[in-house]
C-alpha positions in Angstrom: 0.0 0.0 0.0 1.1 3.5 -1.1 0.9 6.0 1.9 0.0 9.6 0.5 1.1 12.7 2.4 -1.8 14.5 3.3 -2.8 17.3 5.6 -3.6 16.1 9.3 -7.2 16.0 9.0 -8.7 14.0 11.6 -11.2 11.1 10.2 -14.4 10.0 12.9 -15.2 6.4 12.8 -19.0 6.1 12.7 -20.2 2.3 13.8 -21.9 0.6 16.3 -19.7 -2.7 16.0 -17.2 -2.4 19.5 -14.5 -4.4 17.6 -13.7 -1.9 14.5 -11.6 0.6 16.3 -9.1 -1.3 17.7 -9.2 -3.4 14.0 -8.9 0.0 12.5 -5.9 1.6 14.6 -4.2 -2.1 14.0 -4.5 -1.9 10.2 -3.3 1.7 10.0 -1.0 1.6 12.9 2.2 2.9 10.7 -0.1 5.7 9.1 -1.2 6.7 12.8 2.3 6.3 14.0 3.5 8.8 11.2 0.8 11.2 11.7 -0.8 10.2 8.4 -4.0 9.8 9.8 -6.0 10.7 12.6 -9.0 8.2 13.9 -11.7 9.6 16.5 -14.9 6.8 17.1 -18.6 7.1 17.6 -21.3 4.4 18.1 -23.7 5.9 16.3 -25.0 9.4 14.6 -25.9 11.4 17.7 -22.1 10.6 19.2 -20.6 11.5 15.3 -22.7 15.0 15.7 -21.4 15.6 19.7 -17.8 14.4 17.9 -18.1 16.9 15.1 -18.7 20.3 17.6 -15.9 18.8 19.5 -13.3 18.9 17.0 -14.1 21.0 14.1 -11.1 19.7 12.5 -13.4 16.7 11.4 -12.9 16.1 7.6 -13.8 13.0 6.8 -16.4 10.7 8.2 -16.4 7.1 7.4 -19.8 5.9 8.7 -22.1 2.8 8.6 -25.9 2.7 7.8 -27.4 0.6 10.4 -27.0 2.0 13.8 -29.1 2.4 16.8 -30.4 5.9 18.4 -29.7 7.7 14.6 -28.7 5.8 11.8 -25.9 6.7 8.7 -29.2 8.1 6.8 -30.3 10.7 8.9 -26.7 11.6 10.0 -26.1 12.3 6.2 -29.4 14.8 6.4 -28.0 16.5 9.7 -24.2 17.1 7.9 -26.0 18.4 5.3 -27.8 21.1 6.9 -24.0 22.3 7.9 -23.3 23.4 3.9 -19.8 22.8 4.9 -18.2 21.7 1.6 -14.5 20.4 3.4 -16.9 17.6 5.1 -17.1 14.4 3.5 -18.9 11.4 4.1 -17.8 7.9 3.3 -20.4 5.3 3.7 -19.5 2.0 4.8 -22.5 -0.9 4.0 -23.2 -4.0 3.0 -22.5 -5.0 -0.8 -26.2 -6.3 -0.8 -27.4 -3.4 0.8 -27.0 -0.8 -2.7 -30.5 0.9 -2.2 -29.3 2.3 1.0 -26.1 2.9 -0.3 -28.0 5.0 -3.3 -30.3 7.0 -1.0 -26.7 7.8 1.1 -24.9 8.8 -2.3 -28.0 11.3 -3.2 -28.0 13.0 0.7 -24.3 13.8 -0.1 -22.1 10.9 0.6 -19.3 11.3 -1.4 -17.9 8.2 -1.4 -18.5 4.5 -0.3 -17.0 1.1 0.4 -18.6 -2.0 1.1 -18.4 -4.7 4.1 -16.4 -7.1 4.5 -14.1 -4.1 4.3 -11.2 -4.2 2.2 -8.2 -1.8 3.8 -6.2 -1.4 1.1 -9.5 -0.3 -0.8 -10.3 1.7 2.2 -7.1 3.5 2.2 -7.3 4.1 -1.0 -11.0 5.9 -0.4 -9.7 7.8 2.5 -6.2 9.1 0.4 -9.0 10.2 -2.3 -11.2 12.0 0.0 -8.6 14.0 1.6 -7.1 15.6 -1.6 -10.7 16.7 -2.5 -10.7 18.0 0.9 -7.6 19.6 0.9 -8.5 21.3 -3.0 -11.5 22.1 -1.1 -9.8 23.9 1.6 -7.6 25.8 -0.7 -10.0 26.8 -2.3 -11.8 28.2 0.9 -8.3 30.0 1.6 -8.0 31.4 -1.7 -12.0 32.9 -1.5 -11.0 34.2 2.0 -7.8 36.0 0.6 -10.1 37.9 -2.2 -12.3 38.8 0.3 -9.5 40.3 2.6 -7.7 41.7 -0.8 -11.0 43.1 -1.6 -11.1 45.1 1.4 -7.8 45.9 1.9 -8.8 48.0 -1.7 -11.5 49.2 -0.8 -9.5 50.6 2.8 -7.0 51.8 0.0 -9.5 53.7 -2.3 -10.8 55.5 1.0 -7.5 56.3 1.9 -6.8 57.8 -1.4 -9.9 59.9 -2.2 -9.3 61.2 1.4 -6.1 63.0 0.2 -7.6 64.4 -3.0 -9.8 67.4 -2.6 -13.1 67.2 -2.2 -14.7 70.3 -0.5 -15.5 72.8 -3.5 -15.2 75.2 -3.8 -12.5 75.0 -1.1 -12.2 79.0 -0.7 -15.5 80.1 -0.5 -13.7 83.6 0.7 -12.0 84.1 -2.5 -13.8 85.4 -5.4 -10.7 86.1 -8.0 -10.4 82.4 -8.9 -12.4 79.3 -8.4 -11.3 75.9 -9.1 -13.2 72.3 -9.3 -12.0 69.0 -10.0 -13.0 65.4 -10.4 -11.1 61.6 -10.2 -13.1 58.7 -11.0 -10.6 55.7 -10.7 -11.3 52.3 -13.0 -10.0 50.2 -10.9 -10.5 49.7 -6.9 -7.8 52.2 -6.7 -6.5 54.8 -9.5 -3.3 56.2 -10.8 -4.5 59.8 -11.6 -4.6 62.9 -9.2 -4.9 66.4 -8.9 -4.0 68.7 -6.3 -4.2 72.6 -5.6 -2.5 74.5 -2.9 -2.7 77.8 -1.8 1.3 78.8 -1.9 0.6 82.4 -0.3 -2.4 85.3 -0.8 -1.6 85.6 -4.7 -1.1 82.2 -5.7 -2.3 79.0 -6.0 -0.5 75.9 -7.5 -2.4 73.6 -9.1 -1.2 69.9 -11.0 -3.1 67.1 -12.6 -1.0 63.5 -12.9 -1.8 60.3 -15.2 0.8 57.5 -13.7 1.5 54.5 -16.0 -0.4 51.3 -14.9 -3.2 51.0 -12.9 -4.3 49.5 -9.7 -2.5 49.2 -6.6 1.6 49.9 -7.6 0.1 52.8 -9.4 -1.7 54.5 -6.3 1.3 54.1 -4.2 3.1 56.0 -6.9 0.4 58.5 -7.5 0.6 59.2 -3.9 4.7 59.9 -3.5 4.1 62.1 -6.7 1.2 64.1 -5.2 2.9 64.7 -2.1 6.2 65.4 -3.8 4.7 68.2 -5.3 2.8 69.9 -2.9 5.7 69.7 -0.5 8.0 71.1 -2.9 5.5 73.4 -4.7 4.6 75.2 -1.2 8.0 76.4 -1.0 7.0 79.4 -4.0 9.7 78.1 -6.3 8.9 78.4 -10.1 6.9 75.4 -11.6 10.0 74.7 -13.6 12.3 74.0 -10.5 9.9 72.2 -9.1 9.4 70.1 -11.4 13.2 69.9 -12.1 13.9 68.7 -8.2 10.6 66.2 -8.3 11.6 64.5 -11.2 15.1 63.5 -9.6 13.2 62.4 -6.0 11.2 59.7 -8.5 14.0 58.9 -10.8 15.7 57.6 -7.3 12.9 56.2 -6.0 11.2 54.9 -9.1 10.8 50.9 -9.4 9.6 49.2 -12.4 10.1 52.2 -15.0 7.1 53.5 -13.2 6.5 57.2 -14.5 3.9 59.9 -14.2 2.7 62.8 -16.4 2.4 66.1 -15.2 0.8 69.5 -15.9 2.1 71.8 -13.0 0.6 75.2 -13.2 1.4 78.6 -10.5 -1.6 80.9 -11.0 -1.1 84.5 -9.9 -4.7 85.3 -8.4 -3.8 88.9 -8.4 -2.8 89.4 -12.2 -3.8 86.8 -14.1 -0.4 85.2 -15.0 0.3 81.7 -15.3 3.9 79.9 -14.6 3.6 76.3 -15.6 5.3 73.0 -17.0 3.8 70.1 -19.0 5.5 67.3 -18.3 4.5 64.8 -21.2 0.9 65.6 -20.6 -2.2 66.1 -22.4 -2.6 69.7 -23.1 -5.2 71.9 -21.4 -7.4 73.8 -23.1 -7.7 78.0 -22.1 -11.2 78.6 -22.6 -11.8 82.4 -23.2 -14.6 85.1 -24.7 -13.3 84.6 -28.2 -13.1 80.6 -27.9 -10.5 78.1 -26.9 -7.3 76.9 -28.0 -4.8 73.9 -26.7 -1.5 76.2 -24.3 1.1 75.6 -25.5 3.8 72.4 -24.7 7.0 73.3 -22.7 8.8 70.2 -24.2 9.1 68.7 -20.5 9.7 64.5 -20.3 7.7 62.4 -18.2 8.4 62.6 -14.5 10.4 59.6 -13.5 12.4 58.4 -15.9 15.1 61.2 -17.0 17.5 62.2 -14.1 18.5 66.2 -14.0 16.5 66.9 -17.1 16.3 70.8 -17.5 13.1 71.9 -17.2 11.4 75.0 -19.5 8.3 77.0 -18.4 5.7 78.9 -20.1 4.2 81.9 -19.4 0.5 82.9 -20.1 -1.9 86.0 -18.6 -5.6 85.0 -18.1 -8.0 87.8 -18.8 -10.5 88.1 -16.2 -14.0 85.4 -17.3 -10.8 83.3 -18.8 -10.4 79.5 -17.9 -7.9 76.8 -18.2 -9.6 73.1 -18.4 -7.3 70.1 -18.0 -8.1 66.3 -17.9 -6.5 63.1 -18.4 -6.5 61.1 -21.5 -8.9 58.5 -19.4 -11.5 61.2 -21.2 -10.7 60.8 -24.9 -9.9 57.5 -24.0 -12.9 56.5 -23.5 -14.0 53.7 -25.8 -17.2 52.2 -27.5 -18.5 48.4 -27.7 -16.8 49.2 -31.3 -13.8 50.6 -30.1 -14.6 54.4 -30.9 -12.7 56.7 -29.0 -14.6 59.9 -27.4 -11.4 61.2 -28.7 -10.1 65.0 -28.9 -12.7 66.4 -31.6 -15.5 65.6 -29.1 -14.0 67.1 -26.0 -13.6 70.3 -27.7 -17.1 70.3 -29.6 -18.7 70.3 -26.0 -16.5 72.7 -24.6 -17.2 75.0 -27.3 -20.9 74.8 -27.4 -21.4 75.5 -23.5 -19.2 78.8 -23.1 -21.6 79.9 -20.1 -21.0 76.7 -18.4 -19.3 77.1 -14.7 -16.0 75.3 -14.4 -18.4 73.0 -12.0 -20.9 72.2 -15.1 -18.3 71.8 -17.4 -16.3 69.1 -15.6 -19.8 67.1 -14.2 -20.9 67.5 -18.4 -17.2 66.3 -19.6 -17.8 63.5 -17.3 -21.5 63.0 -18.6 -20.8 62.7 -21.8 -18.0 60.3 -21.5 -19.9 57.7 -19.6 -22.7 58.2 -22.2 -20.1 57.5 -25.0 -19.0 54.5 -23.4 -22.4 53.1 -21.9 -22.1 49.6 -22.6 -17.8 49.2 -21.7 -17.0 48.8 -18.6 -14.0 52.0 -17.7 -10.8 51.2 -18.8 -8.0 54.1 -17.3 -9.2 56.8 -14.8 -11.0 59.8 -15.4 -9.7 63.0 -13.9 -10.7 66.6 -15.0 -9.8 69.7 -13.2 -10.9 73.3 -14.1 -9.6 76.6 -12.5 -11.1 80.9 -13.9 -9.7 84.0 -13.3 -12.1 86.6 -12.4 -9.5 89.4 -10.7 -9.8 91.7 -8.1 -11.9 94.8 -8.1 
């Protein structure tokens, strides 16, 4: 006989016959010895039951039909009111007795051997029943480990929209700008942000961020970048050296050629003028009384992947009424059931047909009409839109 190693499941003995256990711990006594197997012994279904709350490490039950007080029939119906699928039932009967054995194998047995009992057929039966058990069990494990993973996210995607903004408009004081923004993440947890920080009375830094890769390595690195940039962006220096000493902190720090694109923009509240750096991002549109147009590229890389790479800045002045609308390419992005992108040409229709929109309306309508474009597909890369006017002091 082959001996299989096996988890130490412990296997209850059901059977009203005094002589089987010690004929069971003599036939398996190397097994037992080894800590193959593990016997416990009741005389009947009522015991098996009392056996089962004692030791919930029960797997396997190898039990007979015929027994006083409840019999294997009715213990079958009790284990299966338990819906515990790492319990198994082996039936042990009489060759002639097969319409029992039937009846047994519909309440759920799962296996059965017949008397005289053969013990290398029995071992056999028991070897069989504990890998099912054991696949069984890993299974369970695995479930249990999605569940945890799943809230583990979910912790995670709290954590993370706690650190965006989300109070708007955050400086209900302040009427010579107002700013709104939006993330809608695909996944549990996204690799987009924004951020806007009041650096001192006349200006207010403001970034939006598309990491590479989604899920959970690409929260982690939206997060360093985010805070990267605010803590060096609140120290007033212009967008081009900030950009200049965040890109090195991530080019040291960065694992798995992660990277992140960047629009970083310094808006004086007071005069209109606007210091900022695109970083390898999509270009935001300045939306103004005579129309829109894209600003202008700074020829900046990526964040992340070239060390000391020189930085350039552009310059702009809002007019007073004038906007600058940025967003991620999770909004042209967006695709149809037949692949159709909503794609740049759309963006700009709607912002040019709703010039009276608030930057609120125009980033909730954005967002409306991308998931109306892509209705039927599920949201493939993260959807982040932030708006910011100049109105000027009086």
């Amino acid at each position: 006989m082959t001996t299989v190693s096996l988890p130490k499941i412990k296997i209850l003995v059901v059977d009203d016959e005094i002589d089987l256990e010690p004929l069971v711990r003599q036939k398996f006594r190397r097994q037992i010895r080894d800590g193959v197997y593990d016997f416990l012994f009741a005389l009947n279904g009522l015991e098996a039951l009392a056996k089962l709350l004692e030791f919930p490490e029960i797997g396997i039950i190898l039990s007979d039909i015929n027994m006083p007080e409840m019999d294997g029939l009715t213990l079958l119906t009790k284990l299966k009111e338990l819906k515990n699928p790492g319990l198994k039932t082996v039936i042990v009967s009489a060759y002639g007795d097969m319409e029992n054995i039937r009846t047994a194998m519909n309440r759920g047995a799962f296996d059965f051997v017949t008397k005289p009992v053969n013990f290398d057929d029995l071992e056999i039966t028991i070897n069989k029943t504990l890998e099912e058990i054991l696949l069984i069990r890993q299974s369970q494990d695995e479930h249990d480990q999605l569940i945890s993973i799943r809230q583990d996210l979910n912790t995670a995607r709290e954590i993370q929209q706690a650190i965006l903004p989300k109070t708007f408009p955050p400086y209900p004081n302040r009427t010579d700008f107002d700013i709104y923004a939006s993330m809608v993440a695909a996944k549990e947890v996204g690799g987009d942000f924004f951020d806007f920080f009041m650096i001192d009375n006349d200006r207010i830094g403001f970034v939006i961020g598309d990491v590479s890769g989604k899920g959970v390595p690409a929260a982690i690195f939206m997060a360093v970048s985010r805070t990267l940039i605010r803590a060096t962006g609140l120290k007033g220096i212009p967008a081009s050296e900030c950009m200049h000493y965040v890109n090195n902190l991530l080019c040291n720090e960065s694992v798995s050629c992660m990277f992140v694109t960047v629009f970083y923009g310094i808006l004086n509240t007071a005069t209109g003028e606007l210091d900022y750096v695109n970083a390898g991002h999509n270009p935001p549109y300045l939306l103004t009384a005579h129309g829109m147009k894209k600003v202008e590229m700074t020829g900046g890389a990526i964040l992340g992947c070239v060390e000391n790479f020189q930085y350039n800045s552009r310059k702009i002045t809002l007019a007073p009424g004038e906007r600058i609308f940025l967003f991620t390419d999770g909004v042209t992005e967006a695709f149809t059931k037949n692949d159709e992108a909503y794609g740049d040409e759309r963006l700009e229709l709607f912002l040019q047909q709703h010039p009276g929109y608030s930057i609120e309306e125009l980033v909730k309508g954005v967002l409306s009409e991308v998931n109306q474009h892509s209705m039927d597909v599920p949201q493939s890369d993260d959807i982040t839109l932030l708006s910011i006017s100049f109105a000027g002091r009086s």
